[in-house]
N, C-alpha and C positions, 0 to 999 in steps of 0.2 A: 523596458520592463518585460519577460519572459511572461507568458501566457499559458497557464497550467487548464489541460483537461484531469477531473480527478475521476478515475474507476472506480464503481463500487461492486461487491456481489453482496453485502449485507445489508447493515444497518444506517452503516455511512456515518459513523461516530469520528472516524480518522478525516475522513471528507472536512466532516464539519468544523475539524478543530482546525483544516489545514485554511481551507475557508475563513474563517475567522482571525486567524493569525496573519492572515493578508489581509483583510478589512481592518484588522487594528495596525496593521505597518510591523510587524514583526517579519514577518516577509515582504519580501522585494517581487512580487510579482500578482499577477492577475489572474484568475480563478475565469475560464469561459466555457466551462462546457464542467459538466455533472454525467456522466454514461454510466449503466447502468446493465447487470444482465440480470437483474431481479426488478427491484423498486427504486424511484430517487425522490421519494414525496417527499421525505427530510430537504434536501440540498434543494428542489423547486418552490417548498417555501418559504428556503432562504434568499430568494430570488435570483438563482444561476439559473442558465437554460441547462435544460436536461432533455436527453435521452435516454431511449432503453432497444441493446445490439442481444438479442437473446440466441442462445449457443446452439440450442435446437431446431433454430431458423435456418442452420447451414450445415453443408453434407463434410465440411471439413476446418482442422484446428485454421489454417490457412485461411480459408474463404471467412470465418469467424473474424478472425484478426484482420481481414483488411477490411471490412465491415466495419471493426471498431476505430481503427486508424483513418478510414476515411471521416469518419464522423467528428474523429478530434482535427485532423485535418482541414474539414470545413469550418467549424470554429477558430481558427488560427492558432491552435495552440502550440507551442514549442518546444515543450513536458508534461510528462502522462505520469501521474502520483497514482500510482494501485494503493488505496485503502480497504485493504479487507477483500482484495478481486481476489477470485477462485476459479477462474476460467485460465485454462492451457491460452498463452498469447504467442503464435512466432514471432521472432524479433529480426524485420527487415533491415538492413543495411543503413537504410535514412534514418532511423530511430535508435539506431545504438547509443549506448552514451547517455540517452535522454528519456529512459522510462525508469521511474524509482519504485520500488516496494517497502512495506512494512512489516516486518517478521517477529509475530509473536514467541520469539526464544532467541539465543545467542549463536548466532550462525558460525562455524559453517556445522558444528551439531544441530540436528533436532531440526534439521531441513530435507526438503525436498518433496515428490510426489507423495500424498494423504499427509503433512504433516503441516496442518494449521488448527488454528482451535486450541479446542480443548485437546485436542491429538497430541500436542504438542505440551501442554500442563502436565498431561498424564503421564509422557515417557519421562519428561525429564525429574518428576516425585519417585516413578516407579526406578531410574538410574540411581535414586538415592542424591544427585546432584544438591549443595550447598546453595548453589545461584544460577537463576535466569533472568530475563530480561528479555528486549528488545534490539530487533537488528534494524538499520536503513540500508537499504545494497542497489548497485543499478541492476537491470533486468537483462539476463541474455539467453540463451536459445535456454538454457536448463532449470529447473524448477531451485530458488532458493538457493542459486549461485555466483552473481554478478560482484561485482567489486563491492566489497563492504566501505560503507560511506560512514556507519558510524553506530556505536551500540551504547547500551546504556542497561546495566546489570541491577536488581533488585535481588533478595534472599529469597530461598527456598527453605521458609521455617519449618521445625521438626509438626507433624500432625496437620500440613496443608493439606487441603485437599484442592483439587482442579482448578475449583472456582476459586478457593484462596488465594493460589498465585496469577490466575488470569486476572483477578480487581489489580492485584501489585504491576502488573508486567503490562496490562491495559493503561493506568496511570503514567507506566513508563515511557508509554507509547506517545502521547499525550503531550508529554515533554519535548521526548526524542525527535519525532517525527519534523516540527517547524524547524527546529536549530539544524537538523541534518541537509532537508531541502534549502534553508536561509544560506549553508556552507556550499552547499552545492553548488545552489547558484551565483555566488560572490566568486567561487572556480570560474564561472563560466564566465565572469563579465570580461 
């Protein structure tokens, strides 16, 4: 069974559902480590161990990232789930392949550097777009570029505002997020 570190920079909503979704066997894998560059009191007192690698402890994106990767590394984990991370990660050679993210919109639009959030609700109301949703993709050196793993589309109704489509495209995420990582990992076995 595959041993997931999960990233948070927020609230850890994606964390917890992904958490959970292995404690109930929807997932094929083990949750050992919660990181953190803000708080992880949510996922500690779900009872994962946790830490916190904060970005301003280190003089660079490099020194940051091996920081974090030693830490999942010490926990034995074999995949790094970003829910809701917001930290620049480089991606060494050992880790290709095996770090996933979650994208609040349909990739490869309405990605990249400043586009998470509501950043991302807002361009794509302000496009005038029909439909967003949620992306699953692996991670590699560029912000909101890696191999698309798998999306999952919600409507962009007339008179949404931000928050309207983030509750749809949040719920989406919710879904998306375990079936994507469950597929990935059945890849891997």
């Amino acid at each position: 069974m595959k041993r997931l570190a999960l990233f948070i920079s927020g609230s850890g909503g994606n964390a917890l559902n992904l958490l959970r979704a292995c404690r109930e066997g929807r997932v094929q894998a083990l949750p050992v480590l919660g990181l953190a560059s803000l708080g992880t009191a949510r996922l500690a007192a779900e009872g994962l161990p946790t830490t916190i690698v904060v970005r301003k402890d280190f003089d660079s994106d490099e020194a940051f990232s091996q920081a974090c990767y030693q830490a999942a590394e010490k926990a034995g984990a074999d995949v790094i789930c970003l829910c809701g991370w917001l930290k620049k990660l480089t991606v060494p050679t050992c880790w290709e392949g095996r770090i996933l993210n979650i994208h609040p919109g349909l990739l490869p639009q309405y990605g990249g550097p400043g586009m998470y959030g509501m950043h991302v609700h807002r361009a794509v109301l302000e496009a005038g777009e029909a439909t967003s949703g949620a992306t699953v993709h692996l991670v590699d050196g560029e912000y909101d570029h890696g191999r698309i793993l798998d999306q999952l589309c919600v409507p962009a109704l007339p008179g949404d505002t931000p928050e309207d489509l983030q509750k749809r495209v949040y719920a989406a995420e919710m879904d998306l997020y375990p079936k994507a990582l469950s597929a990935y990992l059945a890849e891997q076995a």
